[in-house]
C-alpha positions, 0 to 999 in steps of 0.5 A: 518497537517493531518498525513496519514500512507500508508503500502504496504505488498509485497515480491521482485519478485512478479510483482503485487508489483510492480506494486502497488509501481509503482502506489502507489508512483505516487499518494503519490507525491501530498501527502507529508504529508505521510509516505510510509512504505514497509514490506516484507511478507519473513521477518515474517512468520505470515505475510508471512502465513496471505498474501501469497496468498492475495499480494500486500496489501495497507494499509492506515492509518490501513485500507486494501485499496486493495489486488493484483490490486490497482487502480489509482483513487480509491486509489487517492480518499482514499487519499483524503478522509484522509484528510477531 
């Protein structure tokens, strides 16, 4: 089984986030086979400088997927392409 790593860079209050957890979660329950992983830009502050204005960031198997908006097709059809 293919093993696909999907990272979400973010901070609490910011209602970009949010949203992008709201999605990415969604899309992620026909993908079991993934690994869900959340860092919080306030907890290093290189990552905090690099993203501060850039965030959320998705990140799928290393790759930036997206950057403030993620979009529920595109991200789906990423997925999919992880898998081929």
């Amino acid at each position: 089984m293919v093993r696909i790593t999907v990272e979400m860079m973010g901070k609490p209050g910011c209602h970009l986030c949010d949203d992008a957890r709201v999605i990415v979660r969604t899309v992620l329950e026909d993908f079991p086979e993934t690994e869900f992983v959340e860092h919080n830009i306030l907890d290093d502050a290189e990552m905090f400088e690099t993203l501060k204005n850039e965030i959320p960031v998705i990140v799928v198997n290393g790759r930036r997927h997206a950057t403030w908006h993620v979009d529920m097709n595109d991200f789906r059809a990423a997925m999919r392409k992880e898998l081929l």
